[in-house]
N, C-alpha and C positions, 0 to 999 in steps of 0.2 A: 239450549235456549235460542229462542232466535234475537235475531238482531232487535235492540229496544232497549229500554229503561223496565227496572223493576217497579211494580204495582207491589202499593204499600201505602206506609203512614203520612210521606210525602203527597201520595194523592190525595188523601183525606184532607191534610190542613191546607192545599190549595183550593179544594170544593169547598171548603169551610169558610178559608178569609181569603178576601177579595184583596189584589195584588199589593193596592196602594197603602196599605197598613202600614206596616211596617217589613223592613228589608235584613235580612242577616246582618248586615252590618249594625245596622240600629239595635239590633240584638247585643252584640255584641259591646260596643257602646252603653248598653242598658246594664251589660253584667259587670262594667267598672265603678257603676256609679250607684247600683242596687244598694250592696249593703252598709254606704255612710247614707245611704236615704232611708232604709227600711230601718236603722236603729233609732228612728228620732221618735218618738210618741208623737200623739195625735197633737198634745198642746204646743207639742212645740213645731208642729205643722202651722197648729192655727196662731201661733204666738202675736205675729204682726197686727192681729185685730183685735187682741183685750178682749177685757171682759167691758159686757152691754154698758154698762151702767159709763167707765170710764170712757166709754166709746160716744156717750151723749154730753161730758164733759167738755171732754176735748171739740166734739161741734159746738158748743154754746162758747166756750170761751174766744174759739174761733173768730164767732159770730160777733161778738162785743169787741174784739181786735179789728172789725171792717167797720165799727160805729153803732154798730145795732145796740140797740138800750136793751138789758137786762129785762125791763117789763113788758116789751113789746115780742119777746120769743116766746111763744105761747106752745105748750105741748103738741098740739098739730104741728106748727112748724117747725120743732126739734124734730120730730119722728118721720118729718117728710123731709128733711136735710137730712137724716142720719139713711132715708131709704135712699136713695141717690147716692151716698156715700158709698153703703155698701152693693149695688149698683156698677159703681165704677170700678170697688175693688173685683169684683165679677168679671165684669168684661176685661178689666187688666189680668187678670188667672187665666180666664178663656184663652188670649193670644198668645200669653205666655207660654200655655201647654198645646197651643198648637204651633209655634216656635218650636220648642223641646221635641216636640215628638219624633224629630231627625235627630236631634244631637243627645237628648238625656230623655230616654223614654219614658224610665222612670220616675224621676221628677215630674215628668207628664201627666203618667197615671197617677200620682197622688194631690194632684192642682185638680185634677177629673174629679178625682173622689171628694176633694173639696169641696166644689164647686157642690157635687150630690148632697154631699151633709151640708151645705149652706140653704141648698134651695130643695130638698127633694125632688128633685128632676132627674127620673129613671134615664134623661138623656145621659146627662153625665155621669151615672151609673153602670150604660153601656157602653161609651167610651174608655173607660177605665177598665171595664172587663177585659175590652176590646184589645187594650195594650197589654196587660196582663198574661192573654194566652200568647198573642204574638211574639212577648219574650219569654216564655216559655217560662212567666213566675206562677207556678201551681197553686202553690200556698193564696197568695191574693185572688188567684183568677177562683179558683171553690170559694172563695170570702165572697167575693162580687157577685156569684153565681146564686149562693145563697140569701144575699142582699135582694134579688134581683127574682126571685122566686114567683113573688107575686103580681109585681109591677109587670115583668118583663116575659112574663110565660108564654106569650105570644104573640113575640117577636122573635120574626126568621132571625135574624143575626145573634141576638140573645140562642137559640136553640142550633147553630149551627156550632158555636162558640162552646157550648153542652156539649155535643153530641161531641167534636174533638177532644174537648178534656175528659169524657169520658172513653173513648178508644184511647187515649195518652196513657191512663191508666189501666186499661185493660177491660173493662167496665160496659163490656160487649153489651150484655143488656140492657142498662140504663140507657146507653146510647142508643140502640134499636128502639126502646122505647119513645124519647125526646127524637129522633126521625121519623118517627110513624107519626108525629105530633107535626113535625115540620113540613110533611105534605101536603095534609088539609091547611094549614096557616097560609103556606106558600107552593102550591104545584106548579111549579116549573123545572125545566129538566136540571137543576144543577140541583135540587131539591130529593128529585127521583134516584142521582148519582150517587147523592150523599145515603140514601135509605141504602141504594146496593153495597154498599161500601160497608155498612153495618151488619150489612149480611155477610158477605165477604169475611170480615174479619171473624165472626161465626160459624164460619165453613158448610153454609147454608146455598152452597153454590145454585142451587135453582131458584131460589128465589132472590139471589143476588142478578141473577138471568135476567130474572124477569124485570127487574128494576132498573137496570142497566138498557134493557131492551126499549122501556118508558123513555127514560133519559134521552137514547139515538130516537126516537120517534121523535119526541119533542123538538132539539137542536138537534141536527145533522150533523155534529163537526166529527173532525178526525179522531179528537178526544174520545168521544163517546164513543166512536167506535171500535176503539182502540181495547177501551175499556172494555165493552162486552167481548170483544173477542179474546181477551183476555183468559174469562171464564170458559169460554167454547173451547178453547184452545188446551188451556192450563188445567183445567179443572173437570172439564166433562166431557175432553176428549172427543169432540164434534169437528174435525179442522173443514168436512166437507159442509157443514153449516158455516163456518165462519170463512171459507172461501164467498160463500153464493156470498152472503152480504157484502162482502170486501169488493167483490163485483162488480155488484149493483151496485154499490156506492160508485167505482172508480168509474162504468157507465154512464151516471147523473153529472156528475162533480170534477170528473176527471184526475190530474195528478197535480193541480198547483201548490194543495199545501205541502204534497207528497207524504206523510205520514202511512196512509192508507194504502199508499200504492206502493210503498217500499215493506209495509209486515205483509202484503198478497205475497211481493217477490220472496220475502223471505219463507213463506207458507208453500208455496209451489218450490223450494228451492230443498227443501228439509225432507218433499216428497218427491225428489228428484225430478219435479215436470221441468226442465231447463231450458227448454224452447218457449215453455208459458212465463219464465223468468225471463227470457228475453224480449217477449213483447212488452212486458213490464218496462223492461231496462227503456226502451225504445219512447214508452209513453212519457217515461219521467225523463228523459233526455229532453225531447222535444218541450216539458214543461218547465224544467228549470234549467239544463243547458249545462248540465257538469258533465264532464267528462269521463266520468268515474262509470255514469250507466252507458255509457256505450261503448267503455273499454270491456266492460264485463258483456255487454250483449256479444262484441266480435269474440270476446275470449271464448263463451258458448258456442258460436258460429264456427269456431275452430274446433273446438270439440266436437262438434256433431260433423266437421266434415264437408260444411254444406259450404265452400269456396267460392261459389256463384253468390250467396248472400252474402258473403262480405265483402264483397269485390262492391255487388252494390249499396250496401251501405257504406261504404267508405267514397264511392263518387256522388251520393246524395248528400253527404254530410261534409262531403272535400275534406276529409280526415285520412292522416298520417302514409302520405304517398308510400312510406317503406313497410308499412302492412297492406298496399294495395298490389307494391310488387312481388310480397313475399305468396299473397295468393292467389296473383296470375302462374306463379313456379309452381306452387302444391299443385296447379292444375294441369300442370307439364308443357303450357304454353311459356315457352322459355326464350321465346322470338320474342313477345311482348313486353318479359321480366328486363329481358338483357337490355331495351331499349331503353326503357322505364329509370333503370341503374345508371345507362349513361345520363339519360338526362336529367336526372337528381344530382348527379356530379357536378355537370356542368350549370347549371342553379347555386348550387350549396358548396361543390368544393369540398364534399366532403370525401377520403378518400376510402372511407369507409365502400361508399356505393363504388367504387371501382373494383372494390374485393369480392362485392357480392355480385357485381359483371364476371367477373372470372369465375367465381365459383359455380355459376349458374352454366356457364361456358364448360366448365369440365361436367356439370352433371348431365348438360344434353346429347351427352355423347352416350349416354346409356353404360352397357355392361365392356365397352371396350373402346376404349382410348386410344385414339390414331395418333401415330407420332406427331402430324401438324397440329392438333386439336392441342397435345400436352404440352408444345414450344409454345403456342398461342398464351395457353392458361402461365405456363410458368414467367415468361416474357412478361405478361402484365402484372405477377405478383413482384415480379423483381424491380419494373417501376416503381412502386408504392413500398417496397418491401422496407424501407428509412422510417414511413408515414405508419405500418401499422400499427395499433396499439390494445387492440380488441381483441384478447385471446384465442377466442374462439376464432377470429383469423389466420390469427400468427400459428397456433397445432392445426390446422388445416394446411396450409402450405408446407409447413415444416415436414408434415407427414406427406405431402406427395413427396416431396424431397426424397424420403426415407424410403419410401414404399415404393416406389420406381427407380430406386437407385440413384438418384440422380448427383444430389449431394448429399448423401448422409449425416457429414458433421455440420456442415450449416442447416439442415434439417433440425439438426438435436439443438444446435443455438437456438432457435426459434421457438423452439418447443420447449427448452427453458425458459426465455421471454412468457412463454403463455403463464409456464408455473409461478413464477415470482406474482403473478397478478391472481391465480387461484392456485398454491402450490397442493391442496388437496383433492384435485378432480383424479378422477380416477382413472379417466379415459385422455391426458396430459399426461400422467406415469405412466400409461401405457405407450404412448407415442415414445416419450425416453424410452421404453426399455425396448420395444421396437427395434429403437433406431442403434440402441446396444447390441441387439443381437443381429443386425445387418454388416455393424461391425465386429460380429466375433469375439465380442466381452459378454462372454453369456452368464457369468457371474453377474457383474453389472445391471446387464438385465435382470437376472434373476431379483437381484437385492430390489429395484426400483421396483418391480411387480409386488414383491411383498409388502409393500409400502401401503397400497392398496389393502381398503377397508370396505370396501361397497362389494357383498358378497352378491350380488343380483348381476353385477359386471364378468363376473367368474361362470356364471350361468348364462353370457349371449353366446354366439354361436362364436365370434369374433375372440373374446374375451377366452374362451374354450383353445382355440386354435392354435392363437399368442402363447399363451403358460404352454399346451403340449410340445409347443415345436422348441421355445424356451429350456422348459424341463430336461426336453432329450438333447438339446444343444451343452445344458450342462453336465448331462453323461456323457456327451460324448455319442450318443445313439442315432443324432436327429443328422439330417442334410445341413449339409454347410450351407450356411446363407449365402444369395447371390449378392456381391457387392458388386456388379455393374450389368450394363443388359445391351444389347446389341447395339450400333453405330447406328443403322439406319433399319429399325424394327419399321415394318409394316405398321403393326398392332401391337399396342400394348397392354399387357393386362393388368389389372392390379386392382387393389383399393381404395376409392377415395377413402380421404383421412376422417379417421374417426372421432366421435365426439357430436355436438350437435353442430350444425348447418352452421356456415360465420351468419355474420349476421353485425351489421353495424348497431353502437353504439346508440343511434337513433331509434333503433327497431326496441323496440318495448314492449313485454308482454303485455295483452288490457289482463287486468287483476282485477276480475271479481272476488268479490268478500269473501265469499264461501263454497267458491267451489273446487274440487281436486278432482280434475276430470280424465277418466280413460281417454288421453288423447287420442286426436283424430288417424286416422290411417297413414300409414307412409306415404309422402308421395317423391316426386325426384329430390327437393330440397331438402327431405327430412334425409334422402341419401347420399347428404354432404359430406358424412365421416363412415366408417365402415361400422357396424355391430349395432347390435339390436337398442341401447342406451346411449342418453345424453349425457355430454359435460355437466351439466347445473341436475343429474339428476332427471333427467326428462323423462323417462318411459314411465309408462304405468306399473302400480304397484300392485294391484289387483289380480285377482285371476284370470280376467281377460288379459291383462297384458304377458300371463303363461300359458295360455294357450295358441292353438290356432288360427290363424286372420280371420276365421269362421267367427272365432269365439269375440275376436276385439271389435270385429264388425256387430255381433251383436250386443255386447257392449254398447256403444256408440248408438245402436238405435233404441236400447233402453236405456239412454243414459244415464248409464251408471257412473258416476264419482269415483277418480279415480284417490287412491286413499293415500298417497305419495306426500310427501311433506314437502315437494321441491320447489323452486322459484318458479317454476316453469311448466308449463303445459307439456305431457311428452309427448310425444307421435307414436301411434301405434304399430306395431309389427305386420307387416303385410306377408300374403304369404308366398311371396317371391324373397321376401327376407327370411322366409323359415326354411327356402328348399334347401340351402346347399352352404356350408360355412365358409366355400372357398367361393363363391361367387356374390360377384360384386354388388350385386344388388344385397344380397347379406350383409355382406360388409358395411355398407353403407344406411340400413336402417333403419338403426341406434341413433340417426342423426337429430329428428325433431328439429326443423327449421322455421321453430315460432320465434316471434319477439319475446323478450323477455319480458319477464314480469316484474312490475313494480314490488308485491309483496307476497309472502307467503300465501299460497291459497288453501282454504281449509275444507276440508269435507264436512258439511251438514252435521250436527250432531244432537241428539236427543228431542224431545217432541216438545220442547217448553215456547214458549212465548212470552218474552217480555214486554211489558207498556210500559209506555214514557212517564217518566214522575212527573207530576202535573205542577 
């Protein structure tokens, strides 16, 4: 279904009564007090006013207690004291029950009904009705209804008041008939709403169409349109119909109340147009200013790859400088990232952007790491190394540690540090068991691999390499690991550490609602860790993300939904990551160096459409 409210009975009794009736609560309220009201009889409703005759008494006797002589009250002027009497008991019922009709509804309704048997007046007949349906008392509201037969047959509210209690019942007919009554009474579109609605519940879907179509001709609003596209969508399978209108409304009207312009996004999103859900996102951004649409526009813009657009949408909107340097790095301009990092540091203090200066430092070195380049990157992890606390940090460092030899067991510290904060990632027991088998506990290793549950990690190139060299370490068949590497290497070669790209604590996936997308293509950042997946789960789940860069690339420009259930956007497998499982650009990317996402992202699912309960 798409994003919305269900279309139902809720719609009908808000087209029905008009807001200021009565409220749930008053409802509620009404069912404490129902049944010591509804057991009294009618006489002892009317108790306080006697019977006539005592009632001309008590004014004469009245009247002789102010001085009036006995012979001078002549039958006209008893029956015009006694009018005025009853008069004033009237108008005291009247305020009475419009007093109660907040605190005791009931009570209300039956001072109405009074008031009707006192005077005949169909007003307070439809009053009484009026509260009746509103709290949902059937039994009275059919009395009233039938009371009200002939007085009241046409009056819109009398017939709207019908036509609910008979949809409450079921009573599709009756009701279609008493709406086809209410158009000629009253044509206005809330009129026309209510006729579709009766079709509707009939499963008469084209002529619920067409009535619904009446309705949006009439008033414009989001409502109505919502409503018809309801039927386009749900019932008669038109989504290319209920686009154009959606359209052309957003065209005229644009996105302020946004309703309209958030079910298009969700119509184009179900049919994976995800660049046309991005102009959406963009329009409803700039109309209401949440944040939410243009964390999901960039999160799209990352999907498809397109790094130039989000670079510019985030300098036109001066939003979140650490996704504007994460996609100056996807674009390998890594002179700009590095700078970017220092100077968010020195701003913020955060020493997050110091880690992502270094990490961007070790990935501009491409496939091979000079020993100045790796003293630099390490020299500045070991500054801040007290400060980090971002996992995905801390098994980044830890694993150069491990992977170039350099410190192995403070490697493996670190790389515990990361577990304790996600002790299930997959690509964290891998760095342990790594850094086990660098030490020559290939047991160790072994156990920490097994630990691993994410069968999709056993299938990267990385993940393949690890276990075999592992495996034959634990017979006994494989090469000793090298636990140290020359004084003064020229070059060194190795992996950056696996897992997704660091990435500060700041950096936040934007989370669109619904989408799971074959992430965008690798680029150096996503080649923060070695292997074709990310820590949070980041590769694609789809067949693009098993094939060849051919295949993820075209993914991506058919943007296809990637069907992953992860926190996180993955980056796709480029195919300098498929050539070769010992080189470094392989190794590295598995990394996906998006921001995190605030929530699960879902893949579009099934062709329904929901409207808002009215």
């Amino acid at each position: 279904m798409y994003r919305g409210k269900v279309f139902g009975g809720i719609l009908i009794a808000a087209m029905i009564l008009a807001p200021q009736y009565l409220s749930a609560e008053r409802g509620t309220n009404a069912a404490a007090a129902k049944q010591s009201v509804t057991d009294k009889k009618a006489s002892d409703r009317n108790s306080s006013i006697g019977t006539k005759n005592g009632a001309k008494d008590a004014i004469k006797k009245s009247l002789i207690n102010r001085g009036v002589s006995a012979k001078s009250i002549t039958k006209e002027k008893l029956n015009h004291a006694m009018r005025a009497q009853e008069d004033a008991e009237l108008n005291f019922d009247l305020l009475t029950a419009l007093e109660l009709l907040h605190k005791d509804p009931v009570a209300s309704m039956f001072l109405y009904e009074k008031a009707y048997n006192k005077t005949g007046s169909s007003v307070y007949l439809l009053e009484a009705l009026k509260t009746a349906f509103a709290i949902k008392d059937r039994k009275n509201t059919a009395r009233y209804l039938k009371l009200g037969e002939k007085s009241l047959s046409s009056d819109s509210e009398y017939l709207r008041v019908k036509i609910g209690y008979y949809l409450g019942i079921k009573d599709n007919l009756n009701a279609n008939t008493a709406a086809l009554k209410l158009v000629t009474v009253d044509p206005v579109s809330r009129s026309y709403a209510i006729l579709a609605a009766t079709y509707y519940a009939m499963e008469n879907f084209t002529l619920a169409k067409t009535y619904f179509e009446k309705a949006y001709e009439l008033d414009k609003t989001d409502e109505n349109l919502i409503r018809l596209c309801d039927v386009l969508l749900n019932k008669l399978d038109d989504s290319d119909g209920a686009i154009r209108i959606i359209e052309t409304h957003r065209r005229i009207y644009g996105c302020v109340q946004g309703m309209a312009c958030e079910l298009l996004a969700d119509v184009y999103r179900a049919n994976k147009r995800y660049l046309d859900v991005a102009k959406i996102d963009e329009a409803l951004y700039e109309a209401k200013g949440d944040n939410k649409f243009l964390d999901d526009m960039i999160a799209i813009y990352y999907y498809s790859n397109d790094f130039d657009k989000i670079i510019e949408l985030l300098k036109k909107y001066d939003y979140k400088r650490e996704l504007l340097i994460d996609a100056y790095a996807h674009k390998k301009d890594y002179k700009t990232a590095i700078k970017m990092a220092r100077d968010e540091f020195m701003k913020t203090k955060n020493y997050d952007f110091l880690a992502i200066e270094a990490i961007y430092e070790y990935e501009s070195a491409g496939k091979n790491v000079d020993a100045k380049t790796l003293s630099s990157v390490v020299a500045k992890f070991e500054n801040i190394a007290p400060q980090l606390k971002d996992p995905v940090h801390l098994n980044y460092y830890g694993y150069i540690l491990i992977d170039h030899d350099l410190d192995v067991r403070k490697g493996i510290e670190l790389v515990r540090r990361a577990l304790q904060k996600d002790p299930d990632s997959p690509y964290y027991l891998d760095s342990l068991a790594w850094g086990y088998y660098k030490l020559g506990e290939c047991d160790k290793a072994k156990n920490e691999m097994a630990k691993i549950k994410d069968a999709e990690f056993f299938n990267s190139p990385e993940g393949k390499e690890h276990l075999e060299a592992i495996d034959a370490c634990v017979a006994g068949t494989g090469v000793a690991p090298q636990n140290s590497i020359s004084q003064n290497p020229t070059t060194i070669k190795g992996s950056a550490p696996k897992d997704q790209a660091p990435q500060s604590p700041a950096i936040k996936t934007p989370a669109p609602d619904s989408i799971k997308s074959t992430a965008p293509e690798s680029s150096a950042l996503d080649s923060a860790r070695p292997g074709p997946a990310a820590t949070r789960d980041l590769t694609p789940k789809d067949s693009a993300s098993q094939n060849s860069a051919g295949s993820a690339n075209s993914a991506v420009q058919n943007q296809t939904p990637n069907s992953a259930t992860s926190e996180n956007f993955a980056m796709p497998i480029n195919s300098a990551a498929q050539n070769s499982a010992s080189s470094r650009q392989n190794s590295i990317s598995r990394q996906g160096f998006m921001p995190e996402q605030n929530s699960t992202s879902k893949e579009p699912t099934g062709s329904k459409i929901q409207t808002p309960r009215q």
